[in-house]
Every structure is written in C-alpha cells, then in structure tokens.
The first five atom37 places (N, CA, C, CB, O) and aatype in JSON, in Angstrom:
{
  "aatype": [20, 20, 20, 20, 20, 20, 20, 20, 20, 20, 20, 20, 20, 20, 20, 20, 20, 20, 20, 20, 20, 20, 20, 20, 20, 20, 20, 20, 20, 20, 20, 20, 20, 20, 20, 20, 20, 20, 20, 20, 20, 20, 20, 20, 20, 20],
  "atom_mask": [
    [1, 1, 1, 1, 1],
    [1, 1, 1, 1, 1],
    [1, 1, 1, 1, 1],
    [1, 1, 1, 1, 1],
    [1, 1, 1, 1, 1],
    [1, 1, 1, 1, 1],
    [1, 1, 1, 1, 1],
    [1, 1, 1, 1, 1],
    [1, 1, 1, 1, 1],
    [1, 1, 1, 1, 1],
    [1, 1, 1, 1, 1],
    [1, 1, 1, 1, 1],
    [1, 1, 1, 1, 1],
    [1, 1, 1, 1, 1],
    [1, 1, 1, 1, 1],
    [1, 1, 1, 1, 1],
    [1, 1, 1, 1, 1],
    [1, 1, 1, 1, 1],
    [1, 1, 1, 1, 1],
    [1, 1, 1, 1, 1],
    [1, 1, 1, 1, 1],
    [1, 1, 1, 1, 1],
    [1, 1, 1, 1, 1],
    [1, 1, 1, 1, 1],
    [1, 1, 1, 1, 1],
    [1, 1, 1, 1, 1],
    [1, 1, 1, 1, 1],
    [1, 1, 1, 1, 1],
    [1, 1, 1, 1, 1],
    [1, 1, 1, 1, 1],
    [1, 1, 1, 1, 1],
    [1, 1, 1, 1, 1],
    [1, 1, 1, 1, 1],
    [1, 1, 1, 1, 1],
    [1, 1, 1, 1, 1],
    [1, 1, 1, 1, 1],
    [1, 1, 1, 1, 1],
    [1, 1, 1, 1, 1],
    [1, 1, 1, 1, 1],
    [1, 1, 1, 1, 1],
    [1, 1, 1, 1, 1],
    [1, 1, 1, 1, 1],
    [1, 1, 1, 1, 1],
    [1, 1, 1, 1, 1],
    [1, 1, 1, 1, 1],
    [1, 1, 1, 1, 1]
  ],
  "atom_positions": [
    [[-35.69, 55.28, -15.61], [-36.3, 55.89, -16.75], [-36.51, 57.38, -16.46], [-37.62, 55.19, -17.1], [-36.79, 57.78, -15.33]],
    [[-36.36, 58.11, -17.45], [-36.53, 59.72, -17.33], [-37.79, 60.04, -17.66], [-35.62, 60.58, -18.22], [-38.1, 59.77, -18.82]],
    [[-38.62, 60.55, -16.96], [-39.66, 61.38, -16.78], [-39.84, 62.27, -18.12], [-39.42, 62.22, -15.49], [-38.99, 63.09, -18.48]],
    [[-40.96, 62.02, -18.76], [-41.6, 63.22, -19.85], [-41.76, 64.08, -19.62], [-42.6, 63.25, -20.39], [-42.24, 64.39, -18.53]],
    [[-41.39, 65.03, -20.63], [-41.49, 66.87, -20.76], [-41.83, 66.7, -22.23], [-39.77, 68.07, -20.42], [-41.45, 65.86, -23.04]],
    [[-42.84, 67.95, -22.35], [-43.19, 68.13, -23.74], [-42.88, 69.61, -23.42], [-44.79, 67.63, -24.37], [-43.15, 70.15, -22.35]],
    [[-42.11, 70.39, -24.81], [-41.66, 71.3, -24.87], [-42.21, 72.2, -26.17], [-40.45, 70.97, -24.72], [-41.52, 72.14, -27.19]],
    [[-43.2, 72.87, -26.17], [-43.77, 73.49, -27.55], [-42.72, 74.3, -28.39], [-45.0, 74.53, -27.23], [-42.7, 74.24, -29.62]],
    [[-41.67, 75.21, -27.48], [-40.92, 76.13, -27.69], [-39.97, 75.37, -28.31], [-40.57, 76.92, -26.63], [-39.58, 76.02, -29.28]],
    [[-39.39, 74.28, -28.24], [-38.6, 73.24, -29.0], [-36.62, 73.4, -28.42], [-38.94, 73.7, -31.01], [-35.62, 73.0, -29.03]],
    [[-36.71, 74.04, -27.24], [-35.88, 74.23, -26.07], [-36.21, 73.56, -24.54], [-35.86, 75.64, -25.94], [-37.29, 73.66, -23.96]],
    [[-35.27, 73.03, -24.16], [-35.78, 72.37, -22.78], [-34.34, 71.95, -22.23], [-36.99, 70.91, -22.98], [-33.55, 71.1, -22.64]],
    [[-34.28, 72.74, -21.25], [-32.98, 72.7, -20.94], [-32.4, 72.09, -19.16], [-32.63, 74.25, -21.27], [-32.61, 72.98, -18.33]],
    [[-32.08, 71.46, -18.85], [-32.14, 70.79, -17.34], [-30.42, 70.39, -17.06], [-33.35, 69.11, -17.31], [-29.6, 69.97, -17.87]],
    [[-30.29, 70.68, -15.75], [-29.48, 71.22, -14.43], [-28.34, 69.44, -14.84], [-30.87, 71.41, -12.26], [-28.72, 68.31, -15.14]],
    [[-27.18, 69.93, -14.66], [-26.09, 68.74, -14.51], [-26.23, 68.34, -12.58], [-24.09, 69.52, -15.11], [-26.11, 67.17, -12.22]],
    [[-26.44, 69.29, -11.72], [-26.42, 69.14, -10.81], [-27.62, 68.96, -10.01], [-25.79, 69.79, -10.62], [-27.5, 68.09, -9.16]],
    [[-28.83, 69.6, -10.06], [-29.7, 68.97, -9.13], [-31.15, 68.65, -10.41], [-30.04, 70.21, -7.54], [-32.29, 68.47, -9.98]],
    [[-30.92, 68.65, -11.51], [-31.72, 68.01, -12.58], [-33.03, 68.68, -13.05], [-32.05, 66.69, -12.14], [-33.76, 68.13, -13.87]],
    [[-33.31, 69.95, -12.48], [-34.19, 70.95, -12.69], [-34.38, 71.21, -14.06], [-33.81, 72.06, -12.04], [-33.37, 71.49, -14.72]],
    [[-35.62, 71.17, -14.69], [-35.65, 71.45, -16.06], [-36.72, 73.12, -16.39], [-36.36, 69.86, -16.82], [-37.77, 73.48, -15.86]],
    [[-35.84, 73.79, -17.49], [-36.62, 74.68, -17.51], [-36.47, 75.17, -19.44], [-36.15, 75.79, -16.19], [-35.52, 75.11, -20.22]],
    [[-37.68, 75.56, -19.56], [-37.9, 76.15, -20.86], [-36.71, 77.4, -21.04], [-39.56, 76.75, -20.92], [-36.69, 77.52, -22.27]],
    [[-35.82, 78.26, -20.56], [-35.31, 79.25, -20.47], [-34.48, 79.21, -20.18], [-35.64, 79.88, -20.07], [-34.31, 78.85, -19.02]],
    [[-33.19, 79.57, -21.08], [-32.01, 79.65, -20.4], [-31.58, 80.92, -19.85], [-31.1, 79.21, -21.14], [-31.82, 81.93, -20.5]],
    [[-31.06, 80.99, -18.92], [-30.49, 82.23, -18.18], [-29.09, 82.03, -17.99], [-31.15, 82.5, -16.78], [-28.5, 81.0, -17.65]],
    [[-28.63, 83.21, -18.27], [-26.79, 83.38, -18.2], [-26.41, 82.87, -16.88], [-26.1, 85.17, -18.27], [-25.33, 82.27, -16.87]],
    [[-27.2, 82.96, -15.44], [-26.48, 82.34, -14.61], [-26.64, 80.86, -14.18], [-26.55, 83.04, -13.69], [-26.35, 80.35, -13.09]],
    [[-27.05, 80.42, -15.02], [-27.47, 79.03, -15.57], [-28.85, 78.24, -14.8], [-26.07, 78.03, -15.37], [-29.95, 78.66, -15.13]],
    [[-28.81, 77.52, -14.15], [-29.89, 76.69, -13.42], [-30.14, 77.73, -12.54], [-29.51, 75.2, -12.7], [-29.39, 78.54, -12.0]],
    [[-31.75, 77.47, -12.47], [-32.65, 78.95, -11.74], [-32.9, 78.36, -10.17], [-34.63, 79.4, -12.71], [-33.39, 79.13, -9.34]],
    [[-32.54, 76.95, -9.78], [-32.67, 76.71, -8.68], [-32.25, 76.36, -7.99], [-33.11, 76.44, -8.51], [-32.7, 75.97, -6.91]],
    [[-30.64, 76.36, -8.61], [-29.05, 75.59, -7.94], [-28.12, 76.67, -8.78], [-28.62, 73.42, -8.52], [-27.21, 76.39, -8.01]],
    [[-27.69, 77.38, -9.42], [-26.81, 77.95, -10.4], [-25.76, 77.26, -10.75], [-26.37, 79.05, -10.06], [-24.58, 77.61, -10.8]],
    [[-26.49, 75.83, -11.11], [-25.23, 75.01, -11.81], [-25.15, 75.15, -13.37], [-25.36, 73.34, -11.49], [-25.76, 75.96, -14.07]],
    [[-24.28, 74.18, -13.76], [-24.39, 74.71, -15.25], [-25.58, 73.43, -15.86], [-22.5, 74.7, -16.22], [-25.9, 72.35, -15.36]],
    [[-26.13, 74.27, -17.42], [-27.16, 72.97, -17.85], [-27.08, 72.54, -19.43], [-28.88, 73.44, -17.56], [-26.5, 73.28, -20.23]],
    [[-27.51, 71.68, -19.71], [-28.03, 71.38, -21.33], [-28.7, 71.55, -21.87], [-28.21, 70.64, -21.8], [-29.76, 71.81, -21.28]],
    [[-28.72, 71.57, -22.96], [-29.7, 71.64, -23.75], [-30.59, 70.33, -23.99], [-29.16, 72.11, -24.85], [-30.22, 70.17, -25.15]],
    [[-31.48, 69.27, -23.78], [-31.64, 68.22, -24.13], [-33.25, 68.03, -25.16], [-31.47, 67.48, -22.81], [-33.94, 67.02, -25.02]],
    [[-33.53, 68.82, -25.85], [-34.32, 68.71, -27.04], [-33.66, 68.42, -28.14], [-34.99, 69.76, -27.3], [-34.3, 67.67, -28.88]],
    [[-32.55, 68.75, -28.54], [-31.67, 68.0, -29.66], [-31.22, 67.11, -29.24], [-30.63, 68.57, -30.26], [-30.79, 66.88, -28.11]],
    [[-31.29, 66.5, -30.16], [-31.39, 64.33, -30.02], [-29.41, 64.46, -30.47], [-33.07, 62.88, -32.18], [-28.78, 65.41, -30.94]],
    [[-29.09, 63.45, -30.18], [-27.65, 63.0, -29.88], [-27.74, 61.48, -30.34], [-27.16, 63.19, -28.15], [-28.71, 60.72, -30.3]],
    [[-26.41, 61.26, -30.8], [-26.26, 60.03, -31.19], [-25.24, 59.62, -29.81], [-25.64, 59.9, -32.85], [-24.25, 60.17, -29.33]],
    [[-25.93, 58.53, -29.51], [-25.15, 57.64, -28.24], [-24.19, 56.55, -29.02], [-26.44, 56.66, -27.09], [-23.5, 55.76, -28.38]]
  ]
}
C-alpha cells in the first residue's frame, strides 16, 4: 500500500527511481536522485 500525501498546492510529484516525493518540479527532475518523475495528483484510469 502507498503511503498518504496531502497536497494543498494540487501538484505532487514523486521519483520513478528512488520514489521521493516533492511539491515542486525542477527541470533537473528528482531533487534527491536526478531521475526523471510524475506527476501523481491527477487521477488516471487503470
């Protein structure tokens, strides 16, 4: 099961590679691995 984040800003964006989540995206992507990340506050149909 994935761990809760509440996100006020309605952005929440976390790491393909070491799963780091952060309110902010930055051009060189994940702030604590520089992998690339998602967006996961917009809901997706599975």
């Amino acid at each position: 099961m994935r761990p809760q984040a509440n996100a006020d800003s309605g952005e929440l964006y976390e790491c393909f590679n070491c799963g780091a989540r952060t309110e902010q995206l930055q051009a060189a992507g994940c702030p604590e691995c520089g992998g690339q990340v998602r967006n996961i506050a917009s809901e997706r149909d599975l």
